[in-house]
PLY file of the C-alpha trace (Angstrom):
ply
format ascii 1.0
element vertex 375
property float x
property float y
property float z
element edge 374
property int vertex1
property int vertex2
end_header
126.82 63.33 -17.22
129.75 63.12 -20.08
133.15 62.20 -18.63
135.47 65.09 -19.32
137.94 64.31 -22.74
140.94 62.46 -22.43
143.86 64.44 -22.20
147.09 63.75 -24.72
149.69 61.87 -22.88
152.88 63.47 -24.30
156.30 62.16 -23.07
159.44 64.84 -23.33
162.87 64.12 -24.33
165.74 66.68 -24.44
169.31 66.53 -22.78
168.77 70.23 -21.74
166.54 70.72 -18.44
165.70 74.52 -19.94
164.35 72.83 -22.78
162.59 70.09 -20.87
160.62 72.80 -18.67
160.16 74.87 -21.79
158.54 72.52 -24.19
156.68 71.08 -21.07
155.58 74.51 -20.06
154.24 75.07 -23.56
152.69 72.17 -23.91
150.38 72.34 -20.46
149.43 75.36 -21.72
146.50 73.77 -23.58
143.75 71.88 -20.99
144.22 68.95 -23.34
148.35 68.37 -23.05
149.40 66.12 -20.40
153.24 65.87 -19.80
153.46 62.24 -18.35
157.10 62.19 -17.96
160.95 63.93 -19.69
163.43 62.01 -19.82
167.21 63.32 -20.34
169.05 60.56 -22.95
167.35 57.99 -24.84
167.86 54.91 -22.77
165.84 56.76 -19.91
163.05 57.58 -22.51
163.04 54.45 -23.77
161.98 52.71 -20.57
159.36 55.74 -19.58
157.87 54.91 -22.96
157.46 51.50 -21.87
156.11 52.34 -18.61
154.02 55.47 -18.89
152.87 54.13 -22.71
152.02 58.05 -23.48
150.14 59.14 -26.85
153.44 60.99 -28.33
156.78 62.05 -27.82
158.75 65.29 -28.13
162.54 64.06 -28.84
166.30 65.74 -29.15
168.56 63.77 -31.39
171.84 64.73 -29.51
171.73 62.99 -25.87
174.03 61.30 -24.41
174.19 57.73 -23.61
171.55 56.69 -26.25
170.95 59.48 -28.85
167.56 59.74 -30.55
168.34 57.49 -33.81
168.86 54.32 -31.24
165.39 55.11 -29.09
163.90 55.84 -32.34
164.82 52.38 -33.78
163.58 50.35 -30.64
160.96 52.34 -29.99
159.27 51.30 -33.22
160.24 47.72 -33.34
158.90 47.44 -29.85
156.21 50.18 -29.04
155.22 52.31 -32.45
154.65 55.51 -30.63
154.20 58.98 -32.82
157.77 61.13 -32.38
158.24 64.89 -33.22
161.53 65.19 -33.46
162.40 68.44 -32.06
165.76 69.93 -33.82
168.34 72.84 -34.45
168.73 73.75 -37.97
172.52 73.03 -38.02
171.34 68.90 -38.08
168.87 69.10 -41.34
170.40 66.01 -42.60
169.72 64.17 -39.00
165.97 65.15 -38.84
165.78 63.29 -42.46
167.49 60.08 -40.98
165.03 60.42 -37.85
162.37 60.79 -40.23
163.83 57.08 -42.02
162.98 55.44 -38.72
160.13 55.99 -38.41
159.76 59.89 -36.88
156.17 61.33 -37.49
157.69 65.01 -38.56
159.80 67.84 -37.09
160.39 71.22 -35.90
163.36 73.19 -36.19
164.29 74.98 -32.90
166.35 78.27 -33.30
169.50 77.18 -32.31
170.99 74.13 -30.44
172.23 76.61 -27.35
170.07 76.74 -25.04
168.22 79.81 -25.70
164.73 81.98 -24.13
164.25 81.74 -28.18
163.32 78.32 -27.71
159.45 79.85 -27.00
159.15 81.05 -30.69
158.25 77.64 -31.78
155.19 77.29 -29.48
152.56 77.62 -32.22
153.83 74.97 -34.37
154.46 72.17 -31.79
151.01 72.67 -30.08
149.76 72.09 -33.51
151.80 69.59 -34.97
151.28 67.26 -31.51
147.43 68.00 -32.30
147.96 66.11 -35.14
148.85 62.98 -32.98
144.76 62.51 -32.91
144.93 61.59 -36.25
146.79 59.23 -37.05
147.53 55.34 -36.26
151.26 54.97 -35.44
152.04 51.50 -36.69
151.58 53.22 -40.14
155.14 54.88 -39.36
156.66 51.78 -38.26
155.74 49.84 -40.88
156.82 52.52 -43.60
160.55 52.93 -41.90
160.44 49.23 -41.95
159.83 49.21 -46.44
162.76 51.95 -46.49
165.01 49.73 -44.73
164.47 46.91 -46.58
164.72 48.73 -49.97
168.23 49.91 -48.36
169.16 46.69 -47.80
168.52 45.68 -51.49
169.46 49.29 -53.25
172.76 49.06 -54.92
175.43 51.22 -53.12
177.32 52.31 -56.27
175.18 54.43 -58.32
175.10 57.08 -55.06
178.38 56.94 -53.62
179.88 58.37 -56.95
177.37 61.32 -56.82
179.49 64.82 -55.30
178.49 68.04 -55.35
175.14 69.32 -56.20
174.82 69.80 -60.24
172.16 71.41 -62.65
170.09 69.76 -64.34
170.88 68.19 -68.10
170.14 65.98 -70.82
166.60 66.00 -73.20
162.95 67.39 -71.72
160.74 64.91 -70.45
157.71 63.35 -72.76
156.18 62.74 -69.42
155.82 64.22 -65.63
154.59 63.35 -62.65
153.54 65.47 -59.90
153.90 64.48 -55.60
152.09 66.08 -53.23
152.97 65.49 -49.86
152.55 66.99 -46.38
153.19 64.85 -42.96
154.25 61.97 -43.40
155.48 62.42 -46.72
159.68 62.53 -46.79
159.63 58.66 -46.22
157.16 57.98 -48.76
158.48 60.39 -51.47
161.70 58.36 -51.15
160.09 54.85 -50.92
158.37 55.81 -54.48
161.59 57.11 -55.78
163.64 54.53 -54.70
161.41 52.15 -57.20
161.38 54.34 -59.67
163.23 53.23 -63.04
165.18 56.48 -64.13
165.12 55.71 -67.14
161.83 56.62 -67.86
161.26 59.60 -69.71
160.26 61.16 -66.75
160.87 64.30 -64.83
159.06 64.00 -61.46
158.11 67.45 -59.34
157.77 67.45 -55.87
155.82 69.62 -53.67
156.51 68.49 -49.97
155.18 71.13 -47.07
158.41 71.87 -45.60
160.47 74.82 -43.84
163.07 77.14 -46.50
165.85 75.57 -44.76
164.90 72.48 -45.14
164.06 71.35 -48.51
167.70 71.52 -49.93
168.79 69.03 -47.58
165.73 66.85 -48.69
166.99 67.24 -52.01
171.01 66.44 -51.01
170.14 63.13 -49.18
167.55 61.59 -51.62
170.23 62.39 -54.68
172.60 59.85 -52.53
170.28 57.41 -51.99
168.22 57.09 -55.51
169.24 56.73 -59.10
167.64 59.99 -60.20
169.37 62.99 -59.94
167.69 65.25 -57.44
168.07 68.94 -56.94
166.04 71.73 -54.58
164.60 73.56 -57.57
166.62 76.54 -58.60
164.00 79.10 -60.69
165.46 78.85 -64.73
166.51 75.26 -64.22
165.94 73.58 -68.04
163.21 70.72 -66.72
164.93 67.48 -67.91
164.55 63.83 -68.00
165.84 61.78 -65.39
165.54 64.57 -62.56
163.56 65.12 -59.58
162.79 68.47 -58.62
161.86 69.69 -55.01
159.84 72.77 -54.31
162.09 75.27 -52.19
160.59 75.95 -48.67
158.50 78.97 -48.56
158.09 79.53 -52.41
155.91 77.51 -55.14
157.36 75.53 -58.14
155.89 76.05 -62.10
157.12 75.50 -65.31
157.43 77.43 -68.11
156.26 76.61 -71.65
159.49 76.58 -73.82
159.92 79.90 -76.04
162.73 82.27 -77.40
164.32 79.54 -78.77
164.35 76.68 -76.16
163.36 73.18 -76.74
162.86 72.37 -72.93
160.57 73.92 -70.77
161.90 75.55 -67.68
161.02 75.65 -64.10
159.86 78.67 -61.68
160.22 79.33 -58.40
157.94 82.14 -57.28
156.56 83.50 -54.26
153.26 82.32 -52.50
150.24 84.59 -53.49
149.97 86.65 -50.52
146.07 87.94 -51.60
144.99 84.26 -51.60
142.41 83.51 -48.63
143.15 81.17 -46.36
146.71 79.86 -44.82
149.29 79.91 -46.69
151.12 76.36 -47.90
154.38 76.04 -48.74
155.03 74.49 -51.80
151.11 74.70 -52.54
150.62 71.38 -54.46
147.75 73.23 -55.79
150.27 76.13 -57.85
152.21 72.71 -58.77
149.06 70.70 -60.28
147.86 73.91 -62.55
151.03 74.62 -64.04
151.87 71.20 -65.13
148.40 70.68 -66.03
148.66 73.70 -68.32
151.65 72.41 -70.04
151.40 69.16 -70.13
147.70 68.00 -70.02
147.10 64.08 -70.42
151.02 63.33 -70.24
150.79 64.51 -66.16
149.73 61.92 -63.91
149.07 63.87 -60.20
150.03 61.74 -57.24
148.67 63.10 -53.47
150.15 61.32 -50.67
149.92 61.56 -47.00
149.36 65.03 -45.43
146.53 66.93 -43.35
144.12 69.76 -45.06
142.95 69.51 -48.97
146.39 70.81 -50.72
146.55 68.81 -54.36
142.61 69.18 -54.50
142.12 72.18 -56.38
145.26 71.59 -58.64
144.02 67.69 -59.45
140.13 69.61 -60.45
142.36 71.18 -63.40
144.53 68.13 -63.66
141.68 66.18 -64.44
140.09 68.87 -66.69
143.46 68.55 -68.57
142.76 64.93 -69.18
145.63 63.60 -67.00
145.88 60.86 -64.83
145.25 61.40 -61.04
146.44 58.63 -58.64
145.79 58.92 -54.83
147.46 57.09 -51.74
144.76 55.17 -50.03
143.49 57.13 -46.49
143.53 53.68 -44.73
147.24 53.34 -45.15
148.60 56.73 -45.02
150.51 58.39 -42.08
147.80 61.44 -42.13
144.61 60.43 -44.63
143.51 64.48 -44.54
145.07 65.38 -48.55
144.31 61.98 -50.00
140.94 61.87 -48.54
139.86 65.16 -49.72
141.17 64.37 -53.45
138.74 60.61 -53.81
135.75 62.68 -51.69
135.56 65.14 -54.68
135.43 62.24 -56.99
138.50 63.57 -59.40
140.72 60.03 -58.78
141.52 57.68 -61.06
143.24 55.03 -58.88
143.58 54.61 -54.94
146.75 52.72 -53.83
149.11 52.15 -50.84
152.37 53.92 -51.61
154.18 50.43 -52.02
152.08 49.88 -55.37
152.10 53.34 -56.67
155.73 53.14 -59.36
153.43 50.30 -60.75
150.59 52.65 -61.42
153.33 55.14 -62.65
155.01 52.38 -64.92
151.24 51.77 -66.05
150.61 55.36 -67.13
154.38 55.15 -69.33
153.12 52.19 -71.10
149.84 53.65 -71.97
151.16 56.93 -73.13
153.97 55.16 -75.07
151.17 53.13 -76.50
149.02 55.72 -77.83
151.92 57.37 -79.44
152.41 53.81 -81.67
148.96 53.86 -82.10
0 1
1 2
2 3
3 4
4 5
5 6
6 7
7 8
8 9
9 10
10 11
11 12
12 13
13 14
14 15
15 16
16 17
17 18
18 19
19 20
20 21
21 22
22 23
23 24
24 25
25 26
26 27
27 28
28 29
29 30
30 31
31 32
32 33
33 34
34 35
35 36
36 37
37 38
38 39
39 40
40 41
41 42
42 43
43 44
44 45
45 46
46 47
47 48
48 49
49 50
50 51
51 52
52 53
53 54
54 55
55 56
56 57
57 58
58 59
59 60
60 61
61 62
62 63
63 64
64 65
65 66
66 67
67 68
68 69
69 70
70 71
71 72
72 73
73 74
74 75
75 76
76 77
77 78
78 79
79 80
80 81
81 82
82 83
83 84
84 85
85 86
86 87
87 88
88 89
89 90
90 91
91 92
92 93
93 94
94 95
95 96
96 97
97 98
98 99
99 100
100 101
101 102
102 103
103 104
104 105
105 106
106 107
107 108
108 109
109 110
110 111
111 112
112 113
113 114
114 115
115 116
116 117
117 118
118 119
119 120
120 121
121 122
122 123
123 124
124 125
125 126
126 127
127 128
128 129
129 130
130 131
131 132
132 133
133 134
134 135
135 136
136 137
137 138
138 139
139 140
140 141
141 142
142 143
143 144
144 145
145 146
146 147
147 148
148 149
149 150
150 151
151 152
152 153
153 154
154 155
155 156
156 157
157 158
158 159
159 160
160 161
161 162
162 163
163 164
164 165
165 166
166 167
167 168
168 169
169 170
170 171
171 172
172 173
173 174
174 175
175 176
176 177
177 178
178 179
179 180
180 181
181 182
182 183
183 184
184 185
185 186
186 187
187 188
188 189
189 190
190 191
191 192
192 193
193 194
194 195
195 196
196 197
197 198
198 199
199 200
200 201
201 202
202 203
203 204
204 205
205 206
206 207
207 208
208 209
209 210
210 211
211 212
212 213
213 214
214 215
215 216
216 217
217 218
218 219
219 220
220 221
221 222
222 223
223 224
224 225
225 226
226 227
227 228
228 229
229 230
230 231
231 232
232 233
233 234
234 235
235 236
236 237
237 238
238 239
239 240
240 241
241 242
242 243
243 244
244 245
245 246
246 247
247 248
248 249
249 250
250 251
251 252
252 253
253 254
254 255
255 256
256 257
257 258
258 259
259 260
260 261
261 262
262 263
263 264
264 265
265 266
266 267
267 268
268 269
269 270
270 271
271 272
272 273
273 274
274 275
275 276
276 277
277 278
278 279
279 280
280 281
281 282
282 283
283 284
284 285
285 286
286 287
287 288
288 289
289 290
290 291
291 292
292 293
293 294
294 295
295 296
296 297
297 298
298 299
299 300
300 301
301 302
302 303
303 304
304 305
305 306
306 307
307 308
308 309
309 310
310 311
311 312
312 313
313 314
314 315
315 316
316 317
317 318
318 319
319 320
320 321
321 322
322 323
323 324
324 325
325 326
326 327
327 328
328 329
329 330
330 331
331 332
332 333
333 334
334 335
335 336
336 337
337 338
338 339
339 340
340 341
341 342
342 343
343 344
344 345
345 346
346 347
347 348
348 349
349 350
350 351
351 352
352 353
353 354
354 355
355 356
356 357
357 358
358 359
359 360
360 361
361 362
362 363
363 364
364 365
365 366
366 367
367 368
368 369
369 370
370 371
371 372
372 373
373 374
């Protein structure tokens, strides 16, 4: 006789009890959710994660006592556990720092009152603790762990004199390079970036599966921390050297081949197809891939980083086709191997790498192109 699946062991933490009974109530809604325990403040969740050792946590950021940026930092160094940070969208900019230390992803409640609105968000949470089943959380850990060591060594200067948000300028890029990301992927967009020499004659596009809301934040707190300038792309921005662009939430990034007098090329934002089968993804790295690989050809190198589902696939087919360069974070270190995976399994990559060695394959693909230019 087969023993009956083990259940998920989820742990919740929220300083509201409404929201404590509400997640908890949506979660035991499925027969394979287990609440284990909900804690109040952080230094009472900290100790039931010790204790109770569940599968994943559900966490608020504001508590009192300990907020969720100190549990999420011991936590980690002590027990790696998988965290869904659980957040109003009035704190963008502290789901991004949760996300730093080592946070698996997030969901964006509808307010920070407490609210019967609260219940809207049931589909996503059931589905993004599912997720939990997939992964290995040490991989978190050890990624929050490379960001806070390339803090430690990043020099402070460049981004403290960066102010307002700006347009892009200065000459179009000989080269591009493409991200696709999913969960998982804000840390390890900003470990690659933070590497990255901008002065390369580069413009790098980004295609991370995030909310609307969401993505201009993204952009705001990576153009502090890197030497790029980064910017939520706005559609007619010139596409220049030196700049990273992020896909809005909800809509799909393309560029334009120059005409009507331009030199540069410049890049769309358009709505998702609605027609297409399937779910829709938000920025589709596929949309991404084909455009660039239309315009650019053997001067794109694709990169597909940690997510779940096969986004990037499709879009690297035509990159390759193109004759560019298609470089793929290894499953066995990624936060979620799903998009990476499905990329090598149809045979269309070029080289697999952990994200820590992926600028080298990126200053490798500079040097050849510069080289067959001499040549």
């Amino acid at each position: 006789m087969e023993s009956a699946p083990q259940k998920l062991r989820v742990l919740v933490v929220d300083d509201s009890a409404y929201n404590r009974q509400t997640i908890t109530a949506m979660l035991e809604s499925l027969p394979d959710i287990e609440v284990v325990g909900r804690a109040m403040n952080g230094k009472e969740a900290l100790q039931l994660a010790f204790d109770l050792e569940p599968d994943a946590i559900t966490l608020d950021l504001e508590m009192p006592e300990m907020d969720g940026f100190a549990f999420l930092r011991l936590l980690m160094a002590r027990r790696p556990t998988p965290v869904l940070v659980v957040s109003g969208y009035s704190q963008r900019e502290n789901v991004f720092r949760a996300l730093e230390l080592g946070a698996l992803d997030f969901i964006a409640k509808p307010s920070r009152e407490i609210s019967p609105d609260l219940k809207s968000i049931k589909d996503e949470l059931v589905a993004k603790i599912a997720t939990v089943k997939r992964l290995q959380a040490v991989r978190l850990y050890n990624r929050a762990k490379s960001l806070a060591a390339m803090d430690r060594r990043a020099p402070k200067s460049a981004g403290a004199a960066k102010t307002a948000p700006r347009a892009p300028s200065g000459p179009p890029p000989s080269l591009v390079v493409g991200i696709a990301s999913s969960t998982g992927g804000p840390p390890a967009v900003q470990q690659i970036l933070c590497a990255l020499d901008p002065q390369l004659p580069l413009a790098v596009l980004v295609a991370q599966h995030m909310p609307a809301r969401f993505t201009r934040a993204f952009a705001s707190r990576l153009d502090r921390l890197i030497d790029y300038h980064v910017v939520e792309a706005v559609d007619g921005h010139e596409l220049c050297s030196g700049t990273v662009y992020i896909a809005p939430g909800s809509s799909n990034m393309e560029v334009e081949r120059p005409g009507d007098g331009r030199e540069a090329p410049r890049v769309r934002v358009v709505p998702p197809n609605p027609l297409k089968p399937g779910p829709v993804l938000t920025p589709s790295a596929d949309h991404l891939f084909k455009s660039l690989a239309a315009e650019y050809g053997h001067r794109l190198l694709a990169v597909v980083l940690t997510g779940m589902g096969s986004d990037g696939r499709e879009g690297a087919r035509d990159a390759k086709r193109a004759g560019a360069r298609v470089i793929a974070e290894d499953p066995d270190t990624a936060v979620m191997p799903g998009m990476p995976y499905s990329v090598i399994e149809a045979g269309l990559v070029d080289e697999v790498l952990p994200v820590e060695r992926i600028v080298e394959a990126i200053n490798r693909f500079v040097a050849d192109q510069r080289g067959k230019r001499g040549s």
